[in-house]
C-alpha positions, 0 to 999 in steps of 0.5 A, spaced: 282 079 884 289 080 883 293 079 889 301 082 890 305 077 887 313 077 888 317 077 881 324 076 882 329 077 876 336 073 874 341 075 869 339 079 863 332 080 865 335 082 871 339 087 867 333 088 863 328 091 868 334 095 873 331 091 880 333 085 882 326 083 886 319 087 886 312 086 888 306 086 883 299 085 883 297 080 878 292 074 877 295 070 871 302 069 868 299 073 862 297 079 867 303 079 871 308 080 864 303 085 861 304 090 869 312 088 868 313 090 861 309 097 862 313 098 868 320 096 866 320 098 858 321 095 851 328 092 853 324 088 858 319 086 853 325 083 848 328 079 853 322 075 856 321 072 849 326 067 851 324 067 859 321 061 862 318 062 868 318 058 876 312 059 879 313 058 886 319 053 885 314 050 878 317 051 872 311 054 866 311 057 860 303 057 861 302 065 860 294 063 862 297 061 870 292 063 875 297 066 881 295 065 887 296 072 893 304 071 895 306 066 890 313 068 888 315 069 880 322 067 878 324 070 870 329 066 868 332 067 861 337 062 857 342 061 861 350 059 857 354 054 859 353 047 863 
């Protein structure tokens, strides 16, 4: 069962998707970036290409991710610089 899932956003995705925070019910990665692409548009879409994913501190690119009800999602694009 899907269970509401914090996403926190930074630099373009955060640019992106308009908010800097939401809650969302999904049960995997793949689930919950299929809701925030429906929610947030095309522009968001083109942007996660290149995200990575920290998923309660634990950085994944694994889409297949179960999340557990409470987990905190953070989208990081590439970030420039050192």
């Amino acid at each position: 069962m899907a269970g509401p899932v914090t996403v926190r956003y930074f630099a373009g995705a955060r640019a992106a998707s308009g908010v800097d925070t939401e809650s969302c019910a999904a049960s995997t990665l793949e689930e919950l970036v299929g809701r925030i692409v429906e929610a947030h548009g095309e522009r968001l879409a083109r942007v996660l290409t290149a995200c990575s994913f920290l998923v309660d501190g634990t950085q994944t690119r694994d889409r297949s991710l179960q999340l557990s009800p409470g987990a905190v999602v953070d989208v990081l694009p590439p970030f420039a610089g050192g």
